[in-house]
C-alpha positions in Angstrom: 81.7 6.7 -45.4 80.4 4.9 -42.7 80.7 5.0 -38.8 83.0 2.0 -39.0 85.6 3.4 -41.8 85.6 7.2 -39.9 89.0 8.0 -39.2 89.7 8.7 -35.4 91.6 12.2 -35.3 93.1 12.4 -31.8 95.3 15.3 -30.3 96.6 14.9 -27.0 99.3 17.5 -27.0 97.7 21.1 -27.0 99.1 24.2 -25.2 97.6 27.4 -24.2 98.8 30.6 -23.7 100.1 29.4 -20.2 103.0 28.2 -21.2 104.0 31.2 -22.4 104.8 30.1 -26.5 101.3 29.3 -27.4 98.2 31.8 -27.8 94.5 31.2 -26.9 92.4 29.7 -24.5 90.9 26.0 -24.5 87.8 27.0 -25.6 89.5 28.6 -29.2 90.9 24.9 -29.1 87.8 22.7 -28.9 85.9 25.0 -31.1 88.6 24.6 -34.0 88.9 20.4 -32.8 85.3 20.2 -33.6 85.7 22.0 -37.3 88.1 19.8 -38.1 86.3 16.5 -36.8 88.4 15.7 -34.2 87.0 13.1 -31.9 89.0 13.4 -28.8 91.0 16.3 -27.6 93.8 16.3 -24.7 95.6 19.8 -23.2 98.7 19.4 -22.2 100.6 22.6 -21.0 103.9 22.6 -19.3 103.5 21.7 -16.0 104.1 23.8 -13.3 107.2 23.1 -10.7 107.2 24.1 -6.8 107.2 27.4 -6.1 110.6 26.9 -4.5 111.8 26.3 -7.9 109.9 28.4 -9.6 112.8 29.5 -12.1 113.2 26.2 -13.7 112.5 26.3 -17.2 110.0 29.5 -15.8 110.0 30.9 -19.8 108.0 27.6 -21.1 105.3 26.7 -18.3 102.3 28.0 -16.0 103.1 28.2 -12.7 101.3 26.8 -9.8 99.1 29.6 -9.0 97.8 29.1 -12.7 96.2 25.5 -12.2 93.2 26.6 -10.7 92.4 28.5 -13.6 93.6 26.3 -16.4 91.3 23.6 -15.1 88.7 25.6 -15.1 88.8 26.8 -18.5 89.8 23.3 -19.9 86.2 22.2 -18.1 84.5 25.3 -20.0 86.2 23.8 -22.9 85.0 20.3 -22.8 81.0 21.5 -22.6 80.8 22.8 -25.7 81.5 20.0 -27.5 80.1 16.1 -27.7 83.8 14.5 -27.5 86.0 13.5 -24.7 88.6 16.7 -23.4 91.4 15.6 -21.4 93.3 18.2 -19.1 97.3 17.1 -18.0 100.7 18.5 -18.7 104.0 18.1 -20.1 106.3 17.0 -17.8 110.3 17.1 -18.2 111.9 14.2 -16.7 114.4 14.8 -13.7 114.1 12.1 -10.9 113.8 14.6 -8.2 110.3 15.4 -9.4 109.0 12.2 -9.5 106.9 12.4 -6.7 105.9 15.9 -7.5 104.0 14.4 -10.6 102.5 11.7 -9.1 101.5 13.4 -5.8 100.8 17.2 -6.8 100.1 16.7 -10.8 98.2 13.6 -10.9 96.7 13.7 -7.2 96.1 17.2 -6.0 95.6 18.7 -9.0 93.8 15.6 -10.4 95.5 15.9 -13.9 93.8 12.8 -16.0 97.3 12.1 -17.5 101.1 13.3 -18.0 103.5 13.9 -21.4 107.0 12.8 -21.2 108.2 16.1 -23.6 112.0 15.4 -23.6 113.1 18.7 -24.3 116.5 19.3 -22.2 119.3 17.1 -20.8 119.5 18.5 -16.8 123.0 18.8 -15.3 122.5 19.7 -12.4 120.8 23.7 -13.1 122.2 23.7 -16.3 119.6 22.6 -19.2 120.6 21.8 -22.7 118.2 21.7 -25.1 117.8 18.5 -27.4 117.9 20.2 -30.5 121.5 22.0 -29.9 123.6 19.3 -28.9 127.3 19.3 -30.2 128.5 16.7 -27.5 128.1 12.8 -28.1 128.5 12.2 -24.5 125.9 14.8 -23.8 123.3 13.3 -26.0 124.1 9.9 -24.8 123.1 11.0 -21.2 120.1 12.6 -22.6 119.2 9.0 -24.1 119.5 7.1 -20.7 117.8 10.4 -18.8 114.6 9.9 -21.4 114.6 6.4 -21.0 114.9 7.0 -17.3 111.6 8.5 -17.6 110.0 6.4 -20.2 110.3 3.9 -17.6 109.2 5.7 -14.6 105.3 4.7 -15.2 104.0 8.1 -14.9 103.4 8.8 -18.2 101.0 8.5 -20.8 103.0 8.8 -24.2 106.2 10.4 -25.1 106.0 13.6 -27.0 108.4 14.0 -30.0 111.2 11.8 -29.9 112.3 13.0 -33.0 113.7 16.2 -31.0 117.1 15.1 -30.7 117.7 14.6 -34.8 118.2 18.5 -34.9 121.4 17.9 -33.9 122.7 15.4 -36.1 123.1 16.2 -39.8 124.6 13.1 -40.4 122.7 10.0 -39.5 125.3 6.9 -38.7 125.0 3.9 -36.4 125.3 5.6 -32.8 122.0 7.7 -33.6 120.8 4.4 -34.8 121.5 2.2 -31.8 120.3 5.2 -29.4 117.0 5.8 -31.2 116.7 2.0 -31.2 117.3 1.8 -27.4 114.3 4.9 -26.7 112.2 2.6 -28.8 112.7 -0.6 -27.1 112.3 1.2 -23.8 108.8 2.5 -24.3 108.0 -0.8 -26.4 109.1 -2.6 -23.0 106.2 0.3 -21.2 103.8 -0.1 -24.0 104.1 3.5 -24.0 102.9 5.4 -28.2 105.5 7.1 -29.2 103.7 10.6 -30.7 104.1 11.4 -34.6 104.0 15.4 -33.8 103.1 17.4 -36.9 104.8 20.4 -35.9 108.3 19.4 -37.7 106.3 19.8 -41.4 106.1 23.5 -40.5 109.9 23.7 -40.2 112.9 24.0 -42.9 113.7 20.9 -44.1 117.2 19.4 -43.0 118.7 17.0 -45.4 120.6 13.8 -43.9 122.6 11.6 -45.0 123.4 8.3 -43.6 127.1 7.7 -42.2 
């Protein structure tokens, strides 16, 4: 096959053991990338969150004083291999942190680029989790929050929108209409919606449309 016809494998959603559900370091990550023939290679860890909230979602992310380090090792990472490696994180969207990711994330800490991972609707410091829903109402919210963030410009793609269909056995039109909605919204940002690869490693749930 030639240079041309070469498929382009691309990964820009990688955790380390920072975030506290993932093992290894970068390094393990680029060396297995390059096995595999992977041509670009982006981390993306849960982001850390001021240290005056340093309990939010504190089971899932680094926290600040971990930035330094993961840096560094992403750096280590990227030369020992002849393809581009990306460092950023995986942001949650909650308007109050807005200009935390654009100021701290992508200027201080001079992430090259953010995740929108829409994993929980806020309500105020209550988090529900996307895949756990039993409330219409609450999933609704969670579809104008996420497209709240979609179209806050600071990201670079959003991670598995998919997340929410956990919740819903039965597909029908409301589902439709709000996955329709997310998809306009980050067609309107030009933003790639990711195909993550992780759901083919879970049980299969058999739907049914309404």
């Amino acid at each position: 096959m030639n240079e041309t016809n070469r498929m382009q494998i691309t990964n820009y959603h990688t955790h380390t053991f920072l975030c506290n559900h993932a093992d290894g370091l970068p390094s393990d990550y680029v060396l297995q990338a390059k096995k595999d023939g992977c041509t670009q290679l982006g981390f993306s860890d849960h982001c850390p969150y001021p240290v005056s909230d340093d309990d939010y979602w504190k089971n899932i992310r680094m926290k600040e004083v971990d930035v330094s380090f993961y840096r560094t090792e992403v750096q280590k990472a990227a030369s020992l291999v002849d393809f581009p490696v990306k460092c950023g994180f995986e942001c949650e969207w909650d308007e109050k942190y807005a200009s935390w990711y654009k100021d701290m994330l992508l200027g201080e800490f001079g992430a090259d680029y953010l995740v929108l991972g829409s994993h929980w609707l806020t309500r105020g410091k209550e988090h529900l989790y996307a895949a756990e829903f039993s409330s219409r109402k609450d999933f609704h919210t969670y579809v104008d929050q996420t497209i709240s963030g979609i179209q806050s410009g600071l990201f670079a793609f959003y991670a598995h929108p998919d997340l929410f269909m956990r919740s819903f056995v039965d597909w029908d039109d409301d589902l439709a209409c709000c996955s329709a909605a997310l998809i306009d919204a980050a067609v309107g940002m030009k933003l790639p919606l990711e195909i993550n690869g992780l759901g083919m490693q879970r049980e299969v749930l058999h739907t049914k449309k309404g």
